[in-house]
N, C-alpha and C positions, 0 to 999 in steps of 0.2 A: 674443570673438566666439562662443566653442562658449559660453557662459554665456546669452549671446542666443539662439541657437538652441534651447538645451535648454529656456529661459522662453518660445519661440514653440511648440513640438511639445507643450508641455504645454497653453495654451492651446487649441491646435487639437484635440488629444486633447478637451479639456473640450467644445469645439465639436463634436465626431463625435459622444459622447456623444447628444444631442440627437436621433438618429435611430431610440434607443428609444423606445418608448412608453411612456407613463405611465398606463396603465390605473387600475391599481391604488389604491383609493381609501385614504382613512388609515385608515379603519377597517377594510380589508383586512389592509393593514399591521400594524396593530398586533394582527388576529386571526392571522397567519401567525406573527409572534415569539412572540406565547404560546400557540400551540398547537405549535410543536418546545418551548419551553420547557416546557411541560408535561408531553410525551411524554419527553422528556432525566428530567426528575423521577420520574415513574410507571417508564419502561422501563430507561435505559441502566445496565449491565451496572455500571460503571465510577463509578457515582456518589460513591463512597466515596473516590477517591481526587479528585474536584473538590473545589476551596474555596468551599464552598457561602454563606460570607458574600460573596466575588468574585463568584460566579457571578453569586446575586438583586441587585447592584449594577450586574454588567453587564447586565442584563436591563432596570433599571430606567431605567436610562439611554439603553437602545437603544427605550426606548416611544416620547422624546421625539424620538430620530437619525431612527428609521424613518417618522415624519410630515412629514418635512424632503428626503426623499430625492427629488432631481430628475425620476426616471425608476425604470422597475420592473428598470432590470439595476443600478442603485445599491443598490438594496433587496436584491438579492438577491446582492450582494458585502455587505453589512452581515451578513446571514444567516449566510455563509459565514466572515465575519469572528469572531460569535461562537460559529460551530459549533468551530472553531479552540480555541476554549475547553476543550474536551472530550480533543483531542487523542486522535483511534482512528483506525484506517485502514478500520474501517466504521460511521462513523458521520459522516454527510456532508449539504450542501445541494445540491440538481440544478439548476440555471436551467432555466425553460420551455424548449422546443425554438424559441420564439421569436424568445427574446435567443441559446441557445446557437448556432444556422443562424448566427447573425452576430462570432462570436465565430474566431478564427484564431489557429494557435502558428506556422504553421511556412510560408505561403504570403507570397509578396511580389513579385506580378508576374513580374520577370522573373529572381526566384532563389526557389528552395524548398529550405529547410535546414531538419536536424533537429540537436537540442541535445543531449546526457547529461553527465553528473557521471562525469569520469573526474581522479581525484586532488584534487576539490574543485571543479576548475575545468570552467567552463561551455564543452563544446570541440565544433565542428561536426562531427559522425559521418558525416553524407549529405549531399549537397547534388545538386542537377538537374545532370545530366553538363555540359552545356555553360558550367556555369561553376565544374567542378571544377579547372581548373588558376589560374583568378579567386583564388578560395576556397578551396584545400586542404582534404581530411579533415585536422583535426588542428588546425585553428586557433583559438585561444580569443578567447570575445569579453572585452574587458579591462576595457570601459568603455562606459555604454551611455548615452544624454541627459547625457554628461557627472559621470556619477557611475561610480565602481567598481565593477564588478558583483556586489560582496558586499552593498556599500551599496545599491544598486537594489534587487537583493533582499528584501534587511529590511525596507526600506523598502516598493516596491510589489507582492511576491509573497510574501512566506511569512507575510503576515499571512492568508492567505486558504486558506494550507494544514493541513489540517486531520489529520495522523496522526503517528503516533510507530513504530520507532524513529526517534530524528535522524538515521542516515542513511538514511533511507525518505524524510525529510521531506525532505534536502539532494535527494535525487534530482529529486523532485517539483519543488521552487524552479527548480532549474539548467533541468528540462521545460521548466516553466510561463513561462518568462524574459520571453519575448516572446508571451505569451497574452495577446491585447487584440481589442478592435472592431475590423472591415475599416476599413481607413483612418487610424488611426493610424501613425504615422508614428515613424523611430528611427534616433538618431545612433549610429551604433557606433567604435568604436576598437577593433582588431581586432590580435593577432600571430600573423601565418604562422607556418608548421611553421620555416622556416629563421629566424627572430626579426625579421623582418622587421615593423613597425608599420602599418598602414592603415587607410583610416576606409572608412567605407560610411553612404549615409543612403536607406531603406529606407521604404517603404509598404506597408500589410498589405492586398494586393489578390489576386484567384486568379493564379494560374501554372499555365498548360496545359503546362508540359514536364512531360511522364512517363518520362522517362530519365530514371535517378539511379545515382551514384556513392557510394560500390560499391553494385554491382548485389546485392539483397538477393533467394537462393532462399527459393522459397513454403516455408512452415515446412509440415513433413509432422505427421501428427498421434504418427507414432512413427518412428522413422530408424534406421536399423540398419546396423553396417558392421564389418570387424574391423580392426581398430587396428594388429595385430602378429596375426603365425601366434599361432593357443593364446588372444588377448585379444580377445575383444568388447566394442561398444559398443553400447547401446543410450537416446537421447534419448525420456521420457516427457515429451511436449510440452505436454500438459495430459491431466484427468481430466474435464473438463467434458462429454465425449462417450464412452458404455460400448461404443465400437467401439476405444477403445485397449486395453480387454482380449483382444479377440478378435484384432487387430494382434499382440501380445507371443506368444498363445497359439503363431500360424503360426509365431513365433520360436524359439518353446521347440526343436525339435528341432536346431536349427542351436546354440542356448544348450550343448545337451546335450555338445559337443564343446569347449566353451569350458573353459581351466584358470584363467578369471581376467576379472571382467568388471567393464565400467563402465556406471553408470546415473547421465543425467544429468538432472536435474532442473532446470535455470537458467532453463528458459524457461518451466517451468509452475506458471502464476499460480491452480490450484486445478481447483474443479471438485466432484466427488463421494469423498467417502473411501472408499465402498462400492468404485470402479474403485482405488485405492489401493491397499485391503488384500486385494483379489482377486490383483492383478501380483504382493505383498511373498508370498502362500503360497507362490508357487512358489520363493522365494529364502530358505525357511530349512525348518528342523526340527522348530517349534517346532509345538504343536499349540493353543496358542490366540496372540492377539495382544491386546496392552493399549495402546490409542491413550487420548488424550485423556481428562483428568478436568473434567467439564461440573457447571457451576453457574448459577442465574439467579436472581434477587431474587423474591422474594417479598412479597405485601403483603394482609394480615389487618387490615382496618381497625378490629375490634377491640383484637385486638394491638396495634395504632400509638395505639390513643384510650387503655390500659392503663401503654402504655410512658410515654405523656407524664407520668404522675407518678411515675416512676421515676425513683430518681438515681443518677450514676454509681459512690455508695458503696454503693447497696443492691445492683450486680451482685459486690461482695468478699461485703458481710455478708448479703446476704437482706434483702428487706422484711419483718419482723417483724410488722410489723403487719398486715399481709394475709396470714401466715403464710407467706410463700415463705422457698425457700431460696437460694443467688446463682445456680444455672443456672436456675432457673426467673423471676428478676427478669433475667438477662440478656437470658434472652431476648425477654421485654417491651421491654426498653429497646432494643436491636438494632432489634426492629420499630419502635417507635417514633422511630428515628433512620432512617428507611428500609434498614435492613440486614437485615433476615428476609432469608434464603437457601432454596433449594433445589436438594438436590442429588440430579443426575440417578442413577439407577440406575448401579453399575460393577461389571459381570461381567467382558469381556473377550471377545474374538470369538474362536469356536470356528474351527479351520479343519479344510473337511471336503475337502479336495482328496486324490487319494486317487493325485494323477501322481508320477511322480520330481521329487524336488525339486534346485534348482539350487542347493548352498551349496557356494560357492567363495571366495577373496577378494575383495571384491568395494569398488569403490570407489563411494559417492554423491557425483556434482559437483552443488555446490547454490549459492545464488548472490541476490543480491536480490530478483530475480522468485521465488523461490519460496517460495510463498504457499499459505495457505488448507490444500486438501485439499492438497497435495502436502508441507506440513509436516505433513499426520495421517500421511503414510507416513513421514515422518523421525522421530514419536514410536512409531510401528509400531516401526520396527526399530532402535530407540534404543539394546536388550539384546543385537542381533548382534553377537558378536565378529567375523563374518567380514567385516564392513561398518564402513569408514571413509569420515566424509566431509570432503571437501578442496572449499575455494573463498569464499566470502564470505557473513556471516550472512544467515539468511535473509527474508523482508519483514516478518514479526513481527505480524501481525492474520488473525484467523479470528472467528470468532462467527458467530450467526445473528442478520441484523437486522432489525428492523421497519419497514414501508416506508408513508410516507403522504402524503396529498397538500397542497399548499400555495398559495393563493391566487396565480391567473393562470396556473396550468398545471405549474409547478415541485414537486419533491418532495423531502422529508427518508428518510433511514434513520437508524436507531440500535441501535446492535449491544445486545442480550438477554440473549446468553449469552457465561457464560465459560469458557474452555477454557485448561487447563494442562496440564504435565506428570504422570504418574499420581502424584508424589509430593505435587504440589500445587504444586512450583515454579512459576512464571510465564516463560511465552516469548511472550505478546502486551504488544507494546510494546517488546519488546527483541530479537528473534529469535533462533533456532535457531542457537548459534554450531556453524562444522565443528570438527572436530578437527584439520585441517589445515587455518590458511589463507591463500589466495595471493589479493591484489588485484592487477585486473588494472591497468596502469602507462598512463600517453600511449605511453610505448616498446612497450609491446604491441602496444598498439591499430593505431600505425603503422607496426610491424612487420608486425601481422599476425597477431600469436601468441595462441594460447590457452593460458596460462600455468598455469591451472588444470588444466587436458586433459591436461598437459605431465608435471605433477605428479602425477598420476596413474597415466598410463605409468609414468613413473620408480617411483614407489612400487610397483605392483605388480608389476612386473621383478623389481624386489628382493625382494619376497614371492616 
């Protein structure tokens, strides 16, 4: 019977479908796929590490998909499918605001639940009050059209997710679970907190309840409290807005009395590093700071028409006959394999702060949301001995990307630049691991506990 259902919800899915439109001619189509596959060629940062024989095969092959595509939100899941390819967390397809207005994760008449990735498993974090005792926080969905929800996944959402690290990507799936058109329709198999089994079959329609359990406070853009007599806490929420420096400044004199502080960083997804390494002067000694070493591709069309008769013997011995020696055939052949580099100037930022500064023990809680600019102050203060951070690696992509636009209203980015560690290591695509780290558990969560926050206390007690 549930095999029946899952082969009617799919139909009818294919049915909803039909309520986009189909704008988009083939030869739109097929000017949208090669103009990101172009820009992916010419810009993205990363190209060196695509299988560039895979890539122009799937490229070739999606000239013929993308002529064939029902409607323009088909087309533009195809897009996304082979943006996927590339594997960056900035380097992405947009839907027009057309198809996205029509698109829902989390609404469904008369239930609105939100999903996250806690211990792998897909488990409801909120749901609309009135049917929080229905639905517990805490209950995972098991099973969803009849398939497992690892297997739904693979199959109909992480093909269309497009970033690395895997557990960046795992997060995103477990989101994205039940992201689909209004009106689609979903069989669940579901187990309560107490292990209890139940099903639910669900419609993606609005939900006017605006109660939601637990009740989630407005995030402050910096939050401040003390933990313990002697320990401060201070949450750097995001850098996106240069009023969180003047926020911490008011802080500084209260900091002044602090023997031991924590800064948490979990929830801030970036922003500007200039607001980064402003906050990091007043937390150490140090009279310059060395964030990030930046690189970007280079392309000398020269160079690339030169390199093509370069071979990869004459980067050991030199082209002899053109009189080079092997760095100067390299680096013909580099360009001509699209690899010319350039690399950005690396001074190091002077710091001219001229206040008392705060260096104490001092712990960073960092955590998966932390991203971007908030990982330029974790390579900032990478050399503090006084600074330990405790909690789970961090989102693992920063760059700067290029943004452009794509037939029917939709748009592509694609990350430019690369940013490492000053030694050159690589922390995009695998994240900022802490030095101490505590994932948070289902038993946390439905405890309550900030496992991480916890850990930090503790640690710095004992300091």
């Amino acid at each position: 019977m549930r095999n029946i259902l899952f082969v009617f919800f799919i139909l009818l899915s294919n049915f909803l479908f039909g309520q986009f439109s189909n704008d988009l001619t083939q030869a739109d189509k097929i000017f949208g796929l090669s103009k990101f596959w172009q820009e992916v060629n010419y810009n993205f940062v990363y190209l060196d590490k695509v299988d560039k024989q895979a890539w122009e095969s799937e490229y070739i092959k999606l000239i013929n998909e993308v002529q064939t595509t029902e409607n323009d939100y088909e087309y533009y899941r195809l897009l996304q499918k082979f943006c996927r390819f590339l594997k960056d967390g900035h380097t992405n397809i947009y839907f027009p605001e057309s198809i996205q207005s029509m698109l829902n994760r989390s609404d469904f008449g008369d239930y609105k639940f939100y999903i996250s990735n806690i211990e792998g498993k897909a488990i409801i974090t909120r749901i609309n009050f009135s049917k929080k005792d229905e639905l517990p926080v805490g209950t995972e969905i098991i099973k969803v059209n009849g398939l497992n929800t690892d297997d739904f996944i693979n199959i109909h959402v992480r093909p269309y997710v497009a970033t690395l690290p895997v557990y960046i990507e795992n997060n995103n799936a477990i989101r994205n679970l039940l992201y689909s058109p209004m009106g689609t329709h979903y069989s669940l198999e579901l187990k309560l907190p107490n292990g209890k089994i139940t099903f639910l079959d669900i419609t993606h329609k609005n939900c006017v309840e605006n109660e939601f359990y637990p009740k989630r406070e407005k995030q402050s853009l910096l939050d401040f409290k003390w933990v313990k007599k002697d320990l401060a806490y201070v949450a750097l929420n995001s850098f996106s807005d240069s009023k969180i420096y003047d926020l911490f400044k008011e802080k500084v004199p209260e900091l002044y009395k602090a023997k031991a502080l924590i800064i948490d960083l979990r929830n801030n997804t970036g922003g500007s590093s200039v607001n980064a390494k402003n906050i990091l002067s007043y937390l150490t000694n140090d009279k310059m700071l060395f964030g990030a070493k930046s690189s970007t591709r280079q392309h000398i069309p020269t160079y690339k028409a030169w390199g093509a008769y370069i071979k990869p013997s004459d980067t050991i011995n030199g082209k002899k006959e053109w009189g080079m020696d092997k760095n100067e055939s390299k680096k013909y052949y580099n360009y001509g394999n699209d690899q010319g580099w350039y690399n950005f100037e690396y001074l190091g930022d002077s710091i001219k702060l001229k206040a008392k500064r705060i260096v104490i023990p001092t712990v960073v809680l960092i955590g998966n949301r932390t991203a971007s600019a908030a990982e330029d102050f974790l390579i900032y203060s990478m050399n503090q001995s006084h600074m330990t951070t405790i909690g789970e690696p961090s989102y693992g992509s920063t760059g700067q990307p290029i943004l452009g636009d794509l037939p029917g209203g939709g748009r592509y980015r694609i990350c430019t630049k690369k940013d490492t560690y000053p030694n050159g290591k690589e922390f995009v695509g695998y994240g900022i691991q802490p030095q101490i780290k505590i994932t948070k558990t289902l038993n946390d969560f439905l405890d309550n506990k900030d496992a991480a926050l916890n850990a930090a206390i503790e640690y710095l007690t004992k300091k």
